[in-house]
N, C-alpha and C positions, 0 to 999 in steps of 0.2 A: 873245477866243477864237472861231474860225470855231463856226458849227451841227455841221458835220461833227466836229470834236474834242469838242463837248459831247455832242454825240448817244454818238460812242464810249467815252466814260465812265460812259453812263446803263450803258451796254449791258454794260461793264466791273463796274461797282459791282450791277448787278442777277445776274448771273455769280456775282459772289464771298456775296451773299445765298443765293442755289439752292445754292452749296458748301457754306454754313454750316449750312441747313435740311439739305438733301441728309445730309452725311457727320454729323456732329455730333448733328442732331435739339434743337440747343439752343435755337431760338428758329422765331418760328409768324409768317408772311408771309403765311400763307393765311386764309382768312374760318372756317373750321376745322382741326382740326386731333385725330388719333386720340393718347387717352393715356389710361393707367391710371385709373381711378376706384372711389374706393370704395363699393361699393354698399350700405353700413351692416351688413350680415351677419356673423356668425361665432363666435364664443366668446371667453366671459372666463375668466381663470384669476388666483391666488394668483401673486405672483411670484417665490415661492421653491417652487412646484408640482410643478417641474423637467418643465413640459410639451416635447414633440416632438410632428411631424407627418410624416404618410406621407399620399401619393398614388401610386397609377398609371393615370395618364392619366384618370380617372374623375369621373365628376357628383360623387365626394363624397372626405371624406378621415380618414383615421384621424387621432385626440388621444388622447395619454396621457397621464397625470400620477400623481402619486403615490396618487391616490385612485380609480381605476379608466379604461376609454377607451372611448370614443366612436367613431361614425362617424356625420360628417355631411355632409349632402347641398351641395350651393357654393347654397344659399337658405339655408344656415345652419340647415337642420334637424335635429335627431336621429333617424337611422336606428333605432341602437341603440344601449344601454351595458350595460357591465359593469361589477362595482365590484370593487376587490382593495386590498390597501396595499401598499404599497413604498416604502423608504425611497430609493432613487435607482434609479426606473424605468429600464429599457434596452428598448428598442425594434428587435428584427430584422429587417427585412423583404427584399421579394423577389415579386415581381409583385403579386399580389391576396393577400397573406399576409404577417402578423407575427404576431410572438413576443414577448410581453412577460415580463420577468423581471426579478428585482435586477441591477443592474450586473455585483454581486460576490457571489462565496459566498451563494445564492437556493439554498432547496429548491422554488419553486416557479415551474412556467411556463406559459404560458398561449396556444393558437394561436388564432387568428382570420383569419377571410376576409371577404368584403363582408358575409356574412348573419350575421354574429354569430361566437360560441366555436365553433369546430373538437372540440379537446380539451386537455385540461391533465396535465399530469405535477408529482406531488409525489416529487422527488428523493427518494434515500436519505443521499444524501451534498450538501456544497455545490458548487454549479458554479460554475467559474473563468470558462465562457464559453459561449456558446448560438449558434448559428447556423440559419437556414431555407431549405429552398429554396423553390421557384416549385408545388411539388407536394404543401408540408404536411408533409414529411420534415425532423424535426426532430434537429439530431447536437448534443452537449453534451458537454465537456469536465468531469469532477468530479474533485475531490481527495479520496483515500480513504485509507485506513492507507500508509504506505510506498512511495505514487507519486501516480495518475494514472488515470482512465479515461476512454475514451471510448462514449460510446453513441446509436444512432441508433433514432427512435420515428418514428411514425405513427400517423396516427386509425384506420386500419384494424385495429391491434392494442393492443386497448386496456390488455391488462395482461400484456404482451409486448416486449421490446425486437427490432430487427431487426438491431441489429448490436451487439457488445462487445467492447473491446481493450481490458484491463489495460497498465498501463507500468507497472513498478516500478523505482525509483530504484537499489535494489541494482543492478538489470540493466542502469539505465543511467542511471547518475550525473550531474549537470547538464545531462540534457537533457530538456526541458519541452515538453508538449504545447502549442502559441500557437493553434491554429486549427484546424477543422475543415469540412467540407461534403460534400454528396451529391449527386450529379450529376442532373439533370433527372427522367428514368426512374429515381429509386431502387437502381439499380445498382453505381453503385461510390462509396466513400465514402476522400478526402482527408485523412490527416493530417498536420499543417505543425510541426514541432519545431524548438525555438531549441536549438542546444548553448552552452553557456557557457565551454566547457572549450577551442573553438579559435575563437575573436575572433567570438562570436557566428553560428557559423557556423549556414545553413537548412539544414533536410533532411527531404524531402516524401515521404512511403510513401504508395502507392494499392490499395487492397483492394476485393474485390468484399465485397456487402454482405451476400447471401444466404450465408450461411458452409453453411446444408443443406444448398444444389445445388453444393459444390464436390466434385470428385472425391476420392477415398480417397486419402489422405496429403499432402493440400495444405493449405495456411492459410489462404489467399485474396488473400494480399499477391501484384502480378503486376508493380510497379515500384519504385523507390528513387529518388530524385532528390537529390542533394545541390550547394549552393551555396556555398560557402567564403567564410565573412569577409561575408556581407551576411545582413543582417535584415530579415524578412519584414515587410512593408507590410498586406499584404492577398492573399488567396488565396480564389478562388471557380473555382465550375463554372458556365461560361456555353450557351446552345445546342448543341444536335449534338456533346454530350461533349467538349468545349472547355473546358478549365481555364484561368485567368488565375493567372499568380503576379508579387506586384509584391515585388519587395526595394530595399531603398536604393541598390539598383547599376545593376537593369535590371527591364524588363517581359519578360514569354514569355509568349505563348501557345501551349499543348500541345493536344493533341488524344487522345484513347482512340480507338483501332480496334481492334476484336476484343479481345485481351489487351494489346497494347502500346502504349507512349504515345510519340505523335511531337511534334516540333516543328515549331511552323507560322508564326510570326514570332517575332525579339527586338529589342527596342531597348534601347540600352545609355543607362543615366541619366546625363545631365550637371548636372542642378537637383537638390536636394531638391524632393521634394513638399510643396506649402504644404495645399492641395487636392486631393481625389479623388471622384466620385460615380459611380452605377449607375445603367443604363437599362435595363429588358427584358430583362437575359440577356442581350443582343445587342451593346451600346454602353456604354463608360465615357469620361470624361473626367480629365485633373488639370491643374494650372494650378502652372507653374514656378516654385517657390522658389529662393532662393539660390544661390551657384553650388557644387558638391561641392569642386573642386579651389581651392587657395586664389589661381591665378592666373588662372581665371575661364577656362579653356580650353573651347573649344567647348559652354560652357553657351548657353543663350538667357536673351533679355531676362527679367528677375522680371516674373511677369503673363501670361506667355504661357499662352493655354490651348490643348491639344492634346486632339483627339476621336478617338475609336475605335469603330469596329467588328467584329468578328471577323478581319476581313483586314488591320486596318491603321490606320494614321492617316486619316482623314477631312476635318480641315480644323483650321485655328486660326486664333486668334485677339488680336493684342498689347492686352491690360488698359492695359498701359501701368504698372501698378503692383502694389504685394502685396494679394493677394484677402486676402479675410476669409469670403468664403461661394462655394457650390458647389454644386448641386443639377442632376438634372436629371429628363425627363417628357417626352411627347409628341416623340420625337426631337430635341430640343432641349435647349439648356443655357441654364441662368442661371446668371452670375456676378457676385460683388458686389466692392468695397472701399469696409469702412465705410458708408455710405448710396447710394452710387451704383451700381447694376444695370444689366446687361446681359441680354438674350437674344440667343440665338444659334442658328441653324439648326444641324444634324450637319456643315457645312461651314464652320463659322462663322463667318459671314454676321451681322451686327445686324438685329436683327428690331426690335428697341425699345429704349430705355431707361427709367430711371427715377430718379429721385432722393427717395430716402425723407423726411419732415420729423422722424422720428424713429431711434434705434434700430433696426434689428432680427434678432431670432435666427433668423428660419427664411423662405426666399423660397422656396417650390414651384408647380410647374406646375398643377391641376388641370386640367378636361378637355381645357383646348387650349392654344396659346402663346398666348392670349389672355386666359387664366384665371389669378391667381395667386392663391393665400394669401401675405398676410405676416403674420408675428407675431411684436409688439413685445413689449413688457416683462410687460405685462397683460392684451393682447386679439390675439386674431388675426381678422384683416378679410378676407375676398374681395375681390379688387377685378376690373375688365373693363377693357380698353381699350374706350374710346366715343370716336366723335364730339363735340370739345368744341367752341363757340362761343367766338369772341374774347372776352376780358373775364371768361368763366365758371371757376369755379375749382373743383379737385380740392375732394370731402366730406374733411374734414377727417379725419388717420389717428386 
């Protein structure tokens, strides 16, 4: 073989190397090379604890578990704790604030911010569900004699409710309060009902919150929304009075101006959702499950993750197969299947990978895409992307 054809093969095979490195990130040609490591920090817990974790965006991250939570610094310090019991902790959160509480039927809940306890509500009745926003405005679903209510609290009033709606079942027969929330400014507060009587149909009533400052002979209810034949997913108020409603059929995002609620995009569903996560108010994700219709019509590939922001899709991204996790922070998403991770910019763009040596239950961003917790069966670890040298190996998970 001439110089010339060998030389074009170096040149060929050194090509498909930079591919491999380049798109993949699977294998290290360079004298270093940037990848997660663990930096020995973090928390241990019981494995039947039933711990969860929250961040937003920040030096440090909230732990729950059955026996009280934490916030701690990504050095693996204790900021602060509380202690409580619950038998299966639930965790609400929403910018710099969560809500802990039983899962199910809890008289007791408890807010927190970066600095510790907010304030706590000991229910009269059991809650079905608890929801928070970004402001501390706590709205809770309770089951009481012959329906349903719903009621919205704040630190500022501490032995005061700021909103309350009865439902009574006489008045309206299999149809169940599923969800609730309150818009940014405390203003007007979302109730999401399942009726069971027409093929699970949604149907979403919007009220102002302040019932005082309505005018003489009004109730405060100023919309109706109803959805036929699909079941609600998830239902929040995002930015600038921006409500998100996801059902098994379609996303909408709506908008409040003044009294009335407009529509400001829909996309109609072709997957199940396998995944879905929250950013800032501002940005969600979910990543394509299976296909709805059974001849796979205009579904996308399973694995496909699609990002949003108020106006729209943002960017995605082919998994290539079924996630198993979902998270996101720092205007970015991590997705998993099984031990292999991804980040992803809001356009979804690959920032990094990872491939876990273990399990694990919860992969979050702290303070930057460069910061993650993960947490395995036992222990949840900080790790950083660093600089590694050839031959040198990740601290063991």
């Amino acid at each position: 073989m001439s110089k010339k054809g060998i030389l074009l093969i170096g040149i060929l095979i050194l090509g498909l190397a930079w591919m491999v490195q380049s798109v993949f990130g699977l294998a290290n040609f360079g004298a270093d090379d940037m990848r997660l490591v663990n930096i020995g920090q973090g928390v241990t817990y019981a494995a039947d604890s039933s711990p969860s974790f929250y961040s937003n965006s920040s030096r440090s991250f909230f732990f729950t578990s059955r026996t009280g939570i934490r916030n701690v610094t990504d050095r693996g310090e204790n900021r602060w704790q509380e202690h409580f019991s619950f038998t299966r902790p639930h965790m609400a959160t929403r910018g710099d604030i969560v809500a802990v509480g039983e899962s199910d039927r809890g008289r007791a809940i408890y807010v927190f911010d970066q600095d510790g306890l907010m304030y706590s509500r000991t229910l009269t009745h059991p809650a079905l569900g608890f929801f928070i926003n970004p402001y501390g405005y706590l709205s809770v679903i309770l089951q009481i004699d012959g329906g349903f209510e719903v009621i919205v609290y704040n630190d500022l009033r501490r032995f005061d409710n700021l909103f309350r709606k009865q439902i009574f079942q006489s008045d309206r027969p299999m149809e169940i309060p599923v969800a609730t929330d309150v818009s940014e400014d405390g203003m007007f507060v979302a109730i999401a009902y399942l009726d069971l009587t027409r093929q699970l149909t949604t149907s979403i009533e919007f009220w102002f919150v302040d019932q005082a400052q309505l005018p003489f002979g009004t109730d405060g209810l100023f919309a109706h929304r109803i959805f036929p034949e699909e079941a609600l997913i998830s239902m929040r108020f995002m930015e600038d009075n921006h409500i998100l409603i996801i059902t098994d059929s379609r996303i909408t995002m709506k908008r409040i101006v003044g009294n009335t609620l407009q529509e400001v995009w829909t996309k109609i569903l072709y997957n199940r959702l396998d995944q879905l996560a929250f950013y800032s108010n501002n940005r969600f994700a979910y990543v394509a499950g299976a296909a709805i219709s059974p001849d796979g019509r205009d579904a996308e590939p399973v694995g496909t993750v699609n990002i949003f922001d108020l106006s729209g899709l943002t960017g995605s991204f082919p998994l290539g197969r079924r996630a198993t996790h979902l998270s996101m922070g720092s205007n970015a998403v991590i997705v998993g299947a099984d031990r292999y991770f991804h980040a992803l910019n809001a356009r979804g763009v690959s920032l990094w990978h990872h491939i876990a040596l273990h399990d694990v239950r919860e992969m979050i961003f702290l303070n930057d895409t460069d910061t993650v917790l993960i947490a395995g069966a036992t222990t949840a670890n900080i790790w950083r992307r660093q600089r590694v040298r050839d031959g040198q190996t990740n601290v063991v998970e």
